[in-house]
N, CA, C and O atoms as CSV, one atom per row, in Angstrom:
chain,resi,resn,atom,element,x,y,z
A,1,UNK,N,N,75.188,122.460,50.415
A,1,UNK,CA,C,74.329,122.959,49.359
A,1,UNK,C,C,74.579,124.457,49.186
A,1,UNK,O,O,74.781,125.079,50.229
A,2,UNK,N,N,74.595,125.059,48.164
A,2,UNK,CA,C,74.855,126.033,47.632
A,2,UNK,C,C,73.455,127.019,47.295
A,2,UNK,O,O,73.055,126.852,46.143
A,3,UNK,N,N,72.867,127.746,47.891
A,3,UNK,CA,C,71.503,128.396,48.014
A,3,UNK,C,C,71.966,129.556,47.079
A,3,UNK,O,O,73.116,129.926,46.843
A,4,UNK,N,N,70.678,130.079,46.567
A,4,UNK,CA,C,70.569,131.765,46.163
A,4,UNK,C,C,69.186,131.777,46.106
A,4,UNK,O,O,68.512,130.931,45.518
A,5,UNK,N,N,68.830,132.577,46.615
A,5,UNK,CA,C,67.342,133.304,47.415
A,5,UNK,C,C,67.311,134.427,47.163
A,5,UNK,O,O,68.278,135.071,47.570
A,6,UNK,N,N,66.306,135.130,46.453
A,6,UNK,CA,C,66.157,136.973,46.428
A,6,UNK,C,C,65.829,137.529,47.826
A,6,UNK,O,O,65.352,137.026,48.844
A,7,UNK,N,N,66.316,138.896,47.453
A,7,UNK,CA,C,65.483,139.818,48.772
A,7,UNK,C,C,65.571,140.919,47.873
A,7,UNK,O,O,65.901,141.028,46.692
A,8,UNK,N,N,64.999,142.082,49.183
A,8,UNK,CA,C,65.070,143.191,48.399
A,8,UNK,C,C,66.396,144.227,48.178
A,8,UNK,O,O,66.436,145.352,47.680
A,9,UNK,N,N,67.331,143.485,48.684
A,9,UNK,CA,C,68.812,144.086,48.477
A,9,UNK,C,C,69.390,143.060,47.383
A,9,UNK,O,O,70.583,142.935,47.104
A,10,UNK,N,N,68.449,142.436,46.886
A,10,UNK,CA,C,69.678,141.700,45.726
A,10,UNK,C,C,69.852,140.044,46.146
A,10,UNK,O,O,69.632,139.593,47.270
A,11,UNK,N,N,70.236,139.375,45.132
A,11,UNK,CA,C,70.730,137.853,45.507
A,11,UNK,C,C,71.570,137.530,46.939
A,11,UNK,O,O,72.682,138.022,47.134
A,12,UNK,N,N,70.825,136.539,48.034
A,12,UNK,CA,C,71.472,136.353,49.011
A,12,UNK,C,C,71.868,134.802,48.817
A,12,UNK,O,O,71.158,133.798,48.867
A,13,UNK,N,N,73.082,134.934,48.607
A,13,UNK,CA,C,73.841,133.222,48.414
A,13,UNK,C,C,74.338,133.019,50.267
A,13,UNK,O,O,74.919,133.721,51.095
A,14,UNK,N,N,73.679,131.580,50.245
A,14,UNK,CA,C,74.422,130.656,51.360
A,14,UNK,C,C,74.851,129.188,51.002
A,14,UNK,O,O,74.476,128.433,50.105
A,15,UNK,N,N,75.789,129.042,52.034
A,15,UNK,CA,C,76.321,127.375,51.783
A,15,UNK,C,C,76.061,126.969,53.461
A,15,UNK,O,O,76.357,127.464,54.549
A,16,UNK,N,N,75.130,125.442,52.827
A,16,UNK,CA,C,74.621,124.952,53.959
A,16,UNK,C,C,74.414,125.902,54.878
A,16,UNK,O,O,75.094,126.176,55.867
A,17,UNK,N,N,72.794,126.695,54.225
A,17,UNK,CA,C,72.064,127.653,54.653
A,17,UNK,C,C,72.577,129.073,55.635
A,17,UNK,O,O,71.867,129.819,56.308
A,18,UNK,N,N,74.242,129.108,55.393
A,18,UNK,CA,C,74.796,129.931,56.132
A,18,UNK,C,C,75.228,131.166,55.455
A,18,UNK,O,O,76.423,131.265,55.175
A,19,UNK,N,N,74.413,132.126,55.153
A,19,UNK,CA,C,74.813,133.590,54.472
A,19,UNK,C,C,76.695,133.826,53.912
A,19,UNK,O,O,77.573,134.292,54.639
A,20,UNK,N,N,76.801,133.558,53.097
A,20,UNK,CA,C,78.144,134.265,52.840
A,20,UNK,C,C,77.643,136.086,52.180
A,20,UNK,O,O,76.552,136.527,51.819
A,21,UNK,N,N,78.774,136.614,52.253
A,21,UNK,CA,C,78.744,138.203,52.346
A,21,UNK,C,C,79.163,138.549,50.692
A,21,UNK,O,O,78.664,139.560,50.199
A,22,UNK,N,N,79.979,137.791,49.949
A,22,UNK,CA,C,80.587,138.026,48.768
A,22,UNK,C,C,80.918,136.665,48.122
A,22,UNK,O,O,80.915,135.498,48.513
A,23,UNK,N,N,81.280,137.466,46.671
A,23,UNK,CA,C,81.886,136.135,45.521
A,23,UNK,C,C,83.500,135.341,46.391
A,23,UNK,O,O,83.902,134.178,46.433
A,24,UNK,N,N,84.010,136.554,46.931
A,24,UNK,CA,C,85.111,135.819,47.892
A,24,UNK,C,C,84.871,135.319,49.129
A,24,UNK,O,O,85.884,135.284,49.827
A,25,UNK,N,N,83.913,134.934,49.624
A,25,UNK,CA,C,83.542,134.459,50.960
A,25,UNK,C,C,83.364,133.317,50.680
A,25,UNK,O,O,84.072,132.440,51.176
A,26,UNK,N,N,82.390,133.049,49.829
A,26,UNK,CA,C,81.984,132.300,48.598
A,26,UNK,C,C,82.660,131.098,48.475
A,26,UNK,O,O,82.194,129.993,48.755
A,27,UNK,N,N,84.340,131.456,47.831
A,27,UNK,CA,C,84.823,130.731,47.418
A,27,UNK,C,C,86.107,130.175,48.563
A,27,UNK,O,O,86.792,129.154,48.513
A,28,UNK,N,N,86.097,131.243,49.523
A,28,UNK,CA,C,86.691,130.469,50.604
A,28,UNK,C,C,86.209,129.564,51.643
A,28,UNK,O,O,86.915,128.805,52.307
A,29,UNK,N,N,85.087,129.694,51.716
A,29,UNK,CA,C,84.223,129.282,52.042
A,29,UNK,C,C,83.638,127.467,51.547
A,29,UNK,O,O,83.078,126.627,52.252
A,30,UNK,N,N,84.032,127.400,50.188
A,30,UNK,CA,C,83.548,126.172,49.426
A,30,UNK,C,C,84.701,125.391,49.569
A,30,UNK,O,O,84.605,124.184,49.788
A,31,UNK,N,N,86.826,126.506,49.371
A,31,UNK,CA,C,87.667,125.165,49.261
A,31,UNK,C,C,87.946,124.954,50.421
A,31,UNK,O,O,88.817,124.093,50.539
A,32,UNK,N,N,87.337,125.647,51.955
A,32,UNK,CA,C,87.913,124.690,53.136
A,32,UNK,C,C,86.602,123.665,52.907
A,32,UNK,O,O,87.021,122.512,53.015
A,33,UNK,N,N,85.717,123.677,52.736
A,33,UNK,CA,C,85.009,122.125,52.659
A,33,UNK,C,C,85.512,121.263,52.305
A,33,UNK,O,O,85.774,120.246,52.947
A,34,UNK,N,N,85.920,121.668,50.408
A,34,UNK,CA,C,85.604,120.509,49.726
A,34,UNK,C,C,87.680,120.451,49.787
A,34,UNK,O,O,88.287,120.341,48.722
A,35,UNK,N,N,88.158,120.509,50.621
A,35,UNK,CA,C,89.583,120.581,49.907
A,35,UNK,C,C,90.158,119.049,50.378
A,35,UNK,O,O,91.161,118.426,50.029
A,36,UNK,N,N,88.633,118.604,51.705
A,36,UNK,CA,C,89.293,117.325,52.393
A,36,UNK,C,C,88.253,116.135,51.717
A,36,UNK,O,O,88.294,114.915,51.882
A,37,UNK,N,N,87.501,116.788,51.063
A,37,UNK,CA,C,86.223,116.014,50.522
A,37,UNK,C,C,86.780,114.867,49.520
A,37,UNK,O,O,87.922,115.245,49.259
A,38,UNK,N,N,86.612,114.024,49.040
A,38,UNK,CA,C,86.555,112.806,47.566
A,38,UNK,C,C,85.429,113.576,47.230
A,38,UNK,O,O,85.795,114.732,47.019
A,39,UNK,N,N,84.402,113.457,47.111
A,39,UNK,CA,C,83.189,113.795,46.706
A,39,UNK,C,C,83.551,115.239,46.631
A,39,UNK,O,O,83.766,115.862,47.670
A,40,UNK,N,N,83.643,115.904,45.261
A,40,UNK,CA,C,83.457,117.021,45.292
A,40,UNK,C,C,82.392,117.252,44.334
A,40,UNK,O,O,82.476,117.577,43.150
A,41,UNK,N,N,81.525,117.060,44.953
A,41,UNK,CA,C,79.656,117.069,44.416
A,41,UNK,C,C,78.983,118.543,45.220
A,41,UNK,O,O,78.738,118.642,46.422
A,42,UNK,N,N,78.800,119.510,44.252
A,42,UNK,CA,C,77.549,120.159,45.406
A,42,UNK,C,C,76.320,120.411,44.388
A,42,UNK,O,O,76.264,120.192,43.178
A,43,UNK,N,N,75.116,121.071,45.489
A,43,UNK,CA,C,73.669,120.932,45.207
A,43,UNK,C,C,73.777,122.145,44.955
A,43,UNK,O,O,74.434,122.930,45.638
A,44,UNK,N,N,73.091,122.452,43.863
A,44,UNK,CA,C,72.866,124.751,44.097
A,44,UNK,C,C,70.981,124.873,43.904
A,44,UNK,O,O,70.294,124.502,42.953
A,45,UNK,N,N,70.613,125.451,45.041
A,45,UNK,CA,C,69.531,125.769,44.807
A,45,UNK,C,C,68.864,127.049,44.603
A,45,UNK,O,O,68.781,127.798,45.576
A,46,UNK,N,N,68.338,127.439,43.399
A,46,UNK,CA,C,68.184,129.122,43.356
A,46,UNK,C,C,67.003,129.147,42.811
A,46,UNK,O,O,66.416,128.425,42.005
A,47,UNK,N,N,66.566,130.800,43.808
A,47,UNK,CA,C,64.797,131.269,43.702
A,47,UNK,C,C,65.285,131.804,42.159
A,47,UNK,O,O,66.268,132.295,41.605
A,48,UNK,N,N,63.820,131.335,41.848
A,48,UNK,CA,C,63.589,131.744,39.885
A,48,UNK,C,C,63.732,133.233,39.783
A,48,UNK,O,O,63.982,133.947,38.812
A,49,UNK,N,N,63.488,133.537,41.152
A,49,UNK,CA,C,64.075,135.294,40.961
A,49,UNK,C,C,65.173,135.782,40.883
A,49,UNK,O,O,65.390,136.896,40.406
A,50,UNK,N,N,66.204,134.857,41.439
A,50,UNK,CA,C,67.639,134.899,41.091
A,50,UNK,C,C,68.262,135.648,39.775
A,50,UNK,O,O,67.997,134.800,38.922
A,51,UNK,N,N,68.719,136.376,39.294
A,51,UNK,CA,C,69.431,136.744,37.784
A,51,UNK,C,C,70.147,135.522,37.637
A,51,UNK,O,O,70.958,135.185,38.500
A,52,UNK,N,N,69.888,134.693,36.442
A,52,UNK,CA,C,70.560,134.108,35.593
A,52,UNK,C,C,72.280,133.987,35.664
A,52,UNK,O,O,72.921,132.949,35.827
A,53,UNK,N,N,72.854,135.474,35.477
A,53,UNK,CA,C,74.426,135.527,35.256
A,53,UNK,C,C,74.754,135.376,36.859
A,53,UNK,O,O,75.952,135.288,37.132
A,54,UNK,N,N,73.866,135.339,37.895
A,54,UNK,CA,C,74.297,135.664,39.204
A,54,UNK,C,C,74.386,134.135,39.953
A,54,UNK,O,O,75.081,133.988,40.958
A,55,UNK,N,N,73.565,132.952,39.325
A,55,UNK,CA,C,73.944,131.612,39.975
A,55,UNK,C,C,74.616,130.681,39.266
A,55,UNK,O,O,74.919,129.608,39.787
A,56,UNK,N,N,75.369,131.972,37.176
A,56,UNK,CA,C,76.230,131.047,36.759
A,56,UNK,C,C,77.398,131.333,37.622
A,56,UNK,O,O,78.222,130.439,37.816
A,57,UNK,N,N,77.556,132.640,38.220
A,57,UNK,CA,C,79.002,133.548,38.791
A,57,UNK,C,C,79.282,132.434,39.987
A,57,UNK,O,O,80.440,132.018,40.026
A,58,UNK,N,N,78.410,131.934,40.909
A,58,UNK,CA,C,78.152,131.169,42.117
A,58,UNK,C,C,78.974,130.025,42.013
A,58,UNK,O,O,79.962,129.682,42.663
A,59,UNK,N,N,78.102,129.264,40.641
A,59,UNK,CA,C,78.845,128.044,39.882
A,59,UNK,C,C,79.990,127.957,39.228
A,59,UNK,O,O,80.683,126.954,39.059
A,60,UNK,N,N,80.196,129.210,38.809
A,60,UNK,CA,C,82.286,129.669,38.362
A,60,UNK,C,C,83.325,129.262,39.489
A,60,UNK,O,O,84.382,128.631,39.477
A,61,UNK,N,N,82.505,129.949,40.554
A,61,UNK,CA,C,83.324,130.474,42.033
A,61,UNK,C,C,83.392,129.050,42.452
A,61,UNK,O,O,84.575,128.747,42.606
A,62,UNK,N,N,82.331,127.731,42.779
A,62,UNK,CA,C,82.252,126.707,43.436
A,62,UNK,C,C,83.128,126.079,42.243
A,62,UNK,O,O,84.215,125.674,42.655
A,63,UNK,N,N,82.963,125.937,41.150
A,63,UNK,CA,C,84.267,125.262,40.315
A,63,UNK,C,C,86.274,125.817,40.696
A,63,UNK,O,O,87.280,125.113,40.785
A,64,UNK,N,N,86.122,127.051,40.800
A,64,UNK,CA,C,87.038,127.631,41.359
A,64,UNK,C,C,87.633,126.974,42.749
A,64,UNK,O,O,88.833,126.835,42.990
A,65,UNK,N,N,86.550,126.602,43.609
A,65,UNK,CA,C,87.257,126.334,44.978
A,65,UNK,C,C,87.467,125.006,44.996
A,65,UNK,O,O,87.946,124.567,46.041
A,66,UNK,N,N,87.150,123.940,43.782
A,66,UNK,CA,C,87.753,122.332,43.707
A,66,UNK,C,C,86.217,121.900,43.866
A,66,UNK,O,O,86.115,120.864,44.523
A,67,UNK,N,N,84.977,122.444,43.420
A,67,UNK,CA,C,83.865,121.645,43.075
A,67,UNK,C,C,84.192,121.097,41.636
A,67,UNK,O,O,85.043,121.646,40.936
A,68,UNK,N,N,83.512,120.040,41.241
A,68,UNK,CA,C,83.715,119.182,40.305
A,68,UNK,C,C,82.584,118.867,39.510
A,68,UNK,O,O,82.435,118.924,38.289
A,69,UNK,N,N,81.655,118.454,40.605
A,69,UNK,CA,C,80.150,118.963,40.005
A,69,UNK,C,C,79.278,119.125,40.392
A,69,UNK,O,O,79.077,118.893,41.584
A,70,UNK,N,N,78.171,119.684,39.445
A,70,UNK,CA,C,77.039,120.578,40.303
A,70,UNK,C,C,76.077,120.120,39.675
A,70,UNK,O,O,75.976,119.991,38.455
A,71,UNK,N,N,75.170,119.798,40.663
A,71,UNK,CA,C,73.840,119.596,40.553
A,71,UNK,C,C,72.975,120.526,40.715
A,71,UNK,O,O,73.348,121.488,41.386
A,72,UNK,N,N,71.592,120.535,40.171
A,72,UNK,CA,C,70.733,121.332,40.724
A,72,UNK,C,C,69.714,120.706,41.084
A,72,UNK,O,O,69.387,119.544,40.841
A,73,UNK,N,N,69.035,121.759,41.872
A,73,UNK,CA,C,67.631,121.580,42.623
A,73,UNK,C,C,66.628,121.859,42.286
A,73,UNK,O,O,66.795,123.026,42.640
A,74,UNK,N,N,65.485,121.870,41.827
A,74,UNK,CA,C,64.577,123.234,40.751
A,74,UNK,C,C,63.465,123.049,42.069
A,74,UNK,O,O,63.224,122.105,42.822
A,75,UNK,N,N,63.035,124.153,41.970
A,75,UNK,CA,C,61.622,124.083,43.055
A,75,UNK,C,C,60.613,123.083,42.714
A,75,UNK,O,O,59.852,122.805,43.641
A,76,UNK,N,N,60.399,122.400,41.469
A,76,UNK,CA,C,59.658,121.423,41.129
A,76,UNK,C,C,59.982,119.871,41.574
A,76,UNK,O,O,59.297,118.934,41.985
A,77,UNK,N,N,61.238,120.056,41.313
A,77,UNK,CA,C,62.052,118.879,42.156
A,77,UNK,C,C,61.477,118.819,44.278
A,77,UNK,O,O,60.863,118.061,45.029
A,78,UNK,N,N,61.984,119.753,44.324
A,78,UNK,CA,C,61.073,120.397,45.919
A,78,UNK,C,C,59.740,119.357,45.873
A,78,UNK,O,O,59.700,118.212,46.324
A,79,UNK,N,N,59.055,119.831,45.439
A,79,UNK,CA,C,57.526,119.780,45.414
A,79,UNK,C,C,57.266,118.075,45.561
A,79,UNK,O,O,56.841,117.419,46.511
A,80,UNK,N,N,57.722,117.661,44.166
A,80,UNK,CA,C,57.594,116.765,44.210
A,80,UNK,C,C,58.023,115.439,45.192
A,80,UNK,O,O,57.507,114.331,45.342
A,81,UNK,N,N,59.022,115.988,45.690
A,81,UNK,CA,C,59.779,115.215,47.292
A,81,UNK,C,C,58.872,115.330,48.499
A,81,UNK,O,O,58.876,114.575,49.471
A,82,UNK,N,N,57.998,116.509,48.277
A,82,UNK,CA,C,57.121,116.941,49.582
A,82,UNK,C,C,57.934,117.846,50.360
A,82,UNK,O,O,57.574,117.990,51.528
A,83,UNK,N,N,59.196,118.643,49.882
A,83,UNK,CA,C,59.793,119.540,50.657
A,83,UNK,C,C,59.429,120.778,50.079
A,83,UNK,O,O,60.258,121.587,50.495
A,84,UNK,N,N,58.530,121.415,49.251
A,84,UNK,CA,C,58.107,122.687,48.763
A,84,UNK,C,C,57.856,123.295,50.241
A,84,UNK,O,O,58.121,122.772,51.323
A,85,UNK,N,N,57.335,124.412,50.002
A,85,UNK,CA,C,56.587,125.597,50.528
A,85,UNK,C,C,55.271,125.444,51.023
A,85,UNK,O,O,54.656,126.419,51.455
């Protein structure tokens, strides 16, 4: 899964909840996964505080590393599963 979470330094993106540092960590990061994968499916989940252009850049980068497609998560989706906050 593909996270973006605010703080107070700015958008913190992780994959499978593990901090990457940059847009290139990012994406090296996504094609050793998916490079052995069939399923090149991922989840992106991002706080509504997120900037807009900052979890399309995420979704450029995961298309970039051989994602295929992307789903999302919305915090309402959350809720309703019983995995909210």
């Amino acid at each position: 899964m593909l996270g973006l979470e605010d703080s107070p330094a700015g958008a913190v993106i992780t994959v499978n909840k593990s901090p990457v540092s940059n847009m290139e960590e990012l994406h090296t990061r996504l094609a050793d996964i998916f490079q052995t994968k069939s399923d090149k499916t991922i989840f992106v989940k991002a706080s509504g505080k997120v900037p807009y252009g900052k979890v399309v850049e995420a979704m450029d980068v995961a298309r970039g590393a051989g994602v295929e497609r992307i789903g999302i998560i919305s915090e309402k989706m959350l809720q309703e599963a019983g995995a909210g906050e």
